[in-house]
C-alpha positions in Angstrom: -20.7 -8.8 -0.9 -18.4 -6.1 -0.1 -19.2 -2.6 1.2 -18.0 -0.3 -1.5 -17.3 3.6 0.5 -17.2 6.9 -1.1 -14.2 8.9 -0.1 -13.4 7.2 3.7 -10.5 9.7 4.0 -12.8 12.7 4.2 -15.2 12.8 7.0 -12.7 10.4 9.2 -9.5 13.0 9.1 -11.4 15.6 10.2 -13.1 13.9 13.0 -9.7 12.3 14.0 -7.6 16.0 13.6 -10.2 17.1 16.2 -8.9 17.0 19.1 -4.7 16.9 17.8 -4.4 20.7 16.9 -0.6 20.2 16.2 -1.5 18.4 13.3 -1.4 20.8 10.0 -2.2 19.7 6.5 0.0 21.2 3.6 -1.4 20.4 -0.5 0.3 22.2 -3.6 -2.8 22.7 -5.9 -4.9 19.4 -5.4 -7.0 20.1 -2.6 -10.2 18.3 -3.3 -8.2 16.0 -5.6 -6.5 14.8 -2.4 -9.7 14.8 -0.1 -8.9 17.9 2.3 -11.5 20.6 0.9 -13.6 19.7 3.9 -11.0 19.7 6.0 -9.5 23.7 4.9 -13.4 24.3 6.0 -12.6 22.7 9.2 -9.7 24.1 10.1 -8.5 27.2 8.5 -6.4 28.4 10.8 -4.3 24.9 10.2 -3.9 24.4 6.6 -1.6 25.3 4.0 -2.0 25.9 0.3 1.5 26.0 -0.9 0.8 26.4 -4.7 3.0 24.2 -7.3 5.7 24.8 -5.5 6.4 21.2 -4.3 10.5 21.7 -2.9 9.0 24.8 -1.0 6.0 22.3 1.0 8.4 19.9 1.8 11.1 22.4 3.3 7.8 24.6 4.9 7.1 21.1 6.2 10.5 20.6 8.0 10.4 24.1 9.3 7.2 23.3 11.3 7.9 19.7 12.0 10.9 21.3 14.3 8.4 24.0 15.8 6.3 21.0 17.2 3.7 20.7 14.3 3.0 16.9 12.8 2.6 18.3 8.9 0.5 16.2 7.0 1.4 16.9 3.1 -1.8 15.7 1.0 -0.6 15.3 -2.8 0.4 12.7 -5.6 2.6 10.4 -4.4 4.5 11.2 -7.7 4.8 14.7 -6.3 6.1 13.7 -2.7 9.0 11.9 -3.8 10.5 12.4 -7.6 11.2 16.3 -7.8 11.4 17.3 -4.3 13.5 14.3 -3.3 16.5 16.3 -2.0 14.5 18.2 0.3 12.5 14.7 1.1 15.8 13.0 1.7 17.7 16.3 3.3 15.6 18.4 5.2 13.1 15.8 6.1 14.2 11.7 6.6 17.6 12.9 7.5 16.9 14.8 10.8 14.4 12.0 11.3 11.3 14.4 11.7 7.7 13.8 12.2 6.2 14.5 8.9 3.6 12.3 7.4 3.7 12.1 3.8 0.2 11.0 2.4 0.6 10.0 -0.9 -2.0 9.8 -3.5 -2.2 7.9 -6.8 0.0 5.2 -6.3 1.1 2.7 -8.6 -1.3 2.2 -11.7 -4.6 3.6 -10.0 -4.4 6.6 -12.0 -5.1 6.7 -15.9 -2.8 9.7 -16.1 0.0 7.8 -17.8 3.8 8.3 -16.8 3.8 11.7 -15.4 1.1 10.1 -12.7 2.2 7.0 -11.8 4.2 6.1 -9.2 5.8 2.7 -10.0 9.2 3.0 -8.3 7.9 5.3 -4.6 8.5 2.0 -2.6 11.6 1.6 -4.0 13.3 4.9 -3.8 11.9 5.5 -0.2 12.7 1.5 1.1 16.2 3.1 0.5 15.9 6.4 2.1 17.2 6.0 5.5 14.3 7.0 8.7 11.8 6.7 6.2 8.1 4.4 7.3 6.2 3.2 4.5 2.4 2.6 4.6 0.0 1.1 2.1 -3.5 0.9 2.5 -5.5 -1.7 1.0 -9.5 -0.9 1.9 -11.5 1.6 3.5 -11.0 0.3 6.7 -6.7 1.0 6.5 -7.4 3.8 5.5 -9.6 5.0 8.1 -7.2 3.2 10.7 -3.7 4.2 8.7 -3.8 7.9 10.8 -3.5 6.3 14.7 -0.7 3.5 12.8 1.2 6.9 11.4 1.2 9.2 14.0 2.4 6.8 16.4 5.6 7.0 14.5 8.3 9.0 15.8 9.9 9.9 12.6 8.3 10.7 8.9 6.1 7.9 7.1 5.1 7.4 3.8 1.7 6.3 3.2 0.2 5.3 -0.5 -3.7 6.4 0.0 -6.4 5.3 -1.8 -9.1 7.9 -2.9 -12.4 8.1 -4.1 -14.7 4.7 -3.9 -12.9 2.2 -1.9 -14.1 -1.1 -1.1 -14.2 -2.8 2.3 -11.9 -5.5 2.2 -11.5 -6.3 6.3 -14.0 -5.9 9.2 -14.1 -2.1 10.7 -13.1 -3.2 14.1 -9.5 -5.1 12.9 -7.8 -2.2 12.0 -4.2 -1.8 10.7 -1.2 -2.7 12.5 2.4 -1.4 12.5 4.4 -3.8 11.1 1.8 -7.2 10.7 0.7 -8.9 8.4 -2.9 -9.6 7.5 -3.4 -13.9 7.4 -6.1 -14.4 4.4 -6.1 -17.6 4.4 -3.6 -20.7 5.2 -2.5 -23.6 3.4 1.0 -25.1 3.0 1.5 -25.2 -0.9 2.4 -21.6 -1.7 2.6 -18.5 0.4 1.4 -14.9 -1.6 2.2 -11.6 -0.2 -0.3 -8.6 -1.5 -0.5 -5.3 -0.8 -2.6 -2.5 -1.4 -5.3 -2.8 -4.4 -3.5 -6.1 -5.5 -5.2 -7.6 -2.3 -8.5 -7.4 -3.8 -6.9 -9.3 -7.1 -5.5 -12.0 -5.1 -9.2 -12.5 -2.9 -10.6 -13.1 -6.1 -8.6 -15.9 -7.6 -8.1 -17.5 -3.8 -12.1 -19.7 -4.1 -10.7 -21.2 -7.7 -7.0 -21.9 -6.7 -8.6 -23.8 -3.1 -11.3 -25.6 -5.4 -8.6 -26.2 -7.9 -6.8 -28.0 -4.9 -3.9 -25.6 -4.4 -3.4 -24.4 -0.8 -2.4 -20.6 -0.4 -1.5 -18.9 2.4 -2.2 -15.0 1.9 -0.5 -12.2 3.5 -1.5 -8.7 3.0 0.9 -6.3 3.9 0.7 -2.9 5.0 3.5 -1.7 6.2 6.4 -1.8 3.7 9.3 -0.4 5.7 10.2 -1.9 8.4 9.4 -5.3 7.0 9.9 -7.6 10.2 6.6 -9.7 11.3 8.0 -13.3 11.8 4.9 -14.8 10.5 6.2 -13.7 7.0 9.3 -15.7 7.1 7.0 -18.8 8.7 4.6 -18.9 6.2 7.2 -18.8 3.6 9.2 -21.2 5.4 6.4 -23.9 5.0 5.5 -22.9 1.5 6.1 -26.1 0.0 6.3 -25.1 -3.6 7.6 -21.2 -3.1 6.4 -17.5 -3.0 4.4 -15.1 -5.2 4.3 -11.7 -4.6 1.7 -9.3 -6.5 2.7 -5.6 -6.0 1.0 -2.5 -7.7 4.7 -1.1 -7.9 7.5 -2.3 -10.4 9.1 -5.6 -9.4 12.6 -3.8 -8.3 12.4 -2.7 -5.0 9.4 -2.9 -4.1 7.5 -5.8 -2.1 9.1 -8.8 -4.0 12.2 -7.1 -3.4 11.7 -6.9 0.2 10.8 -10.6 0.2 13.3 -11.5 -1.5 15.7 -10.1 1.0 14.4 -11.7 3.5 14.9 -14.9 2.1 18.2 -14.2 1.4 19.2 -13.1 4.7 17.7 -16.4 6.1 18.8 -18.8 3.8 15.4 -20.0 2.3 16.7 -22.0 -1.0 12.8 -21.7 -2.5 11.7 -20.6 -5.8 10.2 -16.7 -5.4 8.0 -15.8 -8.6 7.8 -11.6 -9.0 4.3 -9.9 -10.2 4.3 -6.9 -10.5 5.5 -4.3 -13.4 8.3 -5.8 -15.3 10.4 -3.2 -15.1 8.8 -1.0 -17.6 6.4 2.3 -17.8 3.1 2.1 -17.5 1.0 4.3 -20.1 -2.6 5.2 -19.6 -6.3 3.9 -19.5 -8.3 2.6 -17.2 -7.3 0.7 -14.1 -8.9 -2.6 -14.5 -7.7 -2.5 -18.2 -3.9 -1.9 -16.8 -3.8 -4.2 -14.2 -4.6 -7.1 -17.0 -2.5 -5.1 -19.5 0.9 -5.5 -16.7 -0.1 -8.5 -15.5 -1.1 -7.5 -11.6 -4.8 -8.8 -11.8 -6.1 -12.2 -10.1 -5.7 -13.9 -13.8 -2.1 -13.1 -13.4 -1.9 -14.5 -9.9 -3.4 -17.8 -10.9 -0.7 -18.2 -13.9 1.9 -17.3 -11.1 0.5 -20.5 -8.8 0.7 -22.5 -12.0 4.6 -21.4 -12.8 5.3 -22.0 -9.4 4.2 -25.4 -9.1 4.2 -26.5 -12.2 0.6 -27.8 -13.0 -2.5 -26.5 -14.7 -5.6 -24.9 -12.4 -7.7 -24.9 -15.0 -9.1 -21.5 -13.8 -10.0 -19.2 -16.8 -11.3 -15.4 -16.7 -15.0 -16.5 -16.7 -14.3 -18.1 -13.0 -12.7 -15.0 -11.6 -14.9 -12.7 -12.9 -17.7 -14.8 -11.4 -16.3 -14.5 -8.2 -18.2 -12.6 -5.4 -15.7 -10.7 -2.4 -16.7 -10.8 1.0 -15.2 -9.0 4.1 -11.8 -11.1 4.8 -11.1 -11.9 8.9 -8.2 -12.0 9.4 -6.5 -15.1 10.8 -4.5 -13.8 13.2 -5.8 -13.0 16.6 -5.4 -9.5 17.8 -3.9 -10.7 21.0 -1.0 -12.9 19.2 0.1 -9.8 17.6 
């Protein structure tokens, strides 16, 4: 069964910032709530409590991006991007500088309600010119998300996950800029997951394979740019369509993206959206709102079935019976 890890974020930035003393960390109030209080022990001299004061960090952030410092802002994602946009968008994507924006909370993993949840980041930052966005969907991304970001030359987005993470993918296959993680294979229909809606899609993929329906799962981890070819040939040979299950509202985000790209090449296939319907989330606990919105494995399955148009016969009882194991990916290192 899969290795569950407390806080993976903590320990590895500080032994990765070790020997990179241009990297700085900026937080505005949420410290320990965004897993850097060990690090401010670590480095003193490097970090930077900027208060509530959101517009300020970001604009701080610019100021030493251009002195040669690679600022790494640790906060909500709903505080990176929604008030402080115009200094996001102006003083940072816009002169193209190297600030990583680590972004916590994303999508409905928080039971704060509205204020929390950041359902429409993807979105709003897919459209924000210079901008790379990250998601990471286990411990092992987001130990390996760091080397992916700071090899970009320009600012990157990345929705982190806090707290107990599972173990999704082997320690040693570590994220990839711009590739796609192959599941599993099968020519009927092609999903595309990312972040915690991987873990959802695992746990329906035993049932839908008994149940005779061939899937061929791609996580995805980088959201922006959004060019592996081996998303366009596995959608290409999907022979009923494409489901995508995002942890983001449905406009803009990942089904968006794909359909785009489907667009753009022509591919006259059916493309079923899961994902928030366009709506506000409110609060409670995760599981209960990935059921509530329909991003869970049970809404997967009812996706395959819309899609092509027959019964699995899959109920709750054999999802929740289903045990996860560390997932291989498909593809070969060196093919990548």
């Amino acid at each position: 069964m899969m290795d569950i890890v407390k806080r993976p974020h903590v320990e590895n930035f500080i032994e990765w910032s070790k020997d990179k003393p241009e990297v700085i960390v900026l937080t505005a109030d949420l410290t320990n709530s965004s897993e850097v209080g060990k690090w401010s022990e670590a480095y003193p001299d490097r970090f930077f409590p900027m208060r509530m004061a959101e517009q300020n960090m970001l604009g701080f952030a610019a100021g030493m991006a251009r002195e040669g410092y690679t600022p790494f802002i640790h906060t909500f994602a709903v505080f990176v991007y929604r008030r402080p946009y115009d200094q996001l968008a102006m003083s940072i994507a816009y002169p193209n500088l190297r600030v990583r924006l680590v972004a916590f909370l994303p999508g409905l993993t928080t039971p704060g309600g509205v204020t929390h949840q950041a359902i429409e980041d993807v979105a709003i930052l897919r459209a924000t010119p210079n901008m790379t966005i990250l998601e990471t969907g286990d411990a092992t991304e987001v130990e390996s998300v760091l080397d992916v970001a700071q090899a970009v030359d320009g600012p990157v987005y990345i929705r982190m996950l806090r707290g107990e993470v599972p173990r999704l993918f082997p320690k040693d296959e570590p994220m990839q800029f711009d590739r796609v993680r192959v599941l599993s294979e099968g020519d009927d229909v092609t999903v595309l997951t990312a972040g915690i809606t991987t873990e959802e899609a695992l746990r329906a993929a035993e049932p839908l394979a008994a149940a005779g329906v061939g899937i061929t799962h791609l996580h995805i981890s980088t959201h922006k740019p959004f060019g592996d070819p081996v998303i366009l040939d596995s959608i290409t040979r999907a022979r009923h369509g494409v489901v995508t299950l995002e942890n983001h509202t449905v406009v803009g985000g990942l089904g968006s993206a794909v359909a785009e790209m489907m667009a753009e090449n022509a591919i006259g296939k059916r493309l079923v959206r899961l994902g928030l319907q366009d709506t506000y989330a409110h609060g409670g606990s995760r599981s209960y709102l990935m059921r509530e919105y329909g991003l869970d494995a049970s809404a997967l399955v009812r996706g395959v079935e819309e899609l092509t148009g027959r019964a699995t016969g899959i109920s709750e009882s054999d999802l929740d019976a289903v045990r996860i194991e560390q997932v291989h990916s498909l593809a070969k290192a060196e093919a990548l």
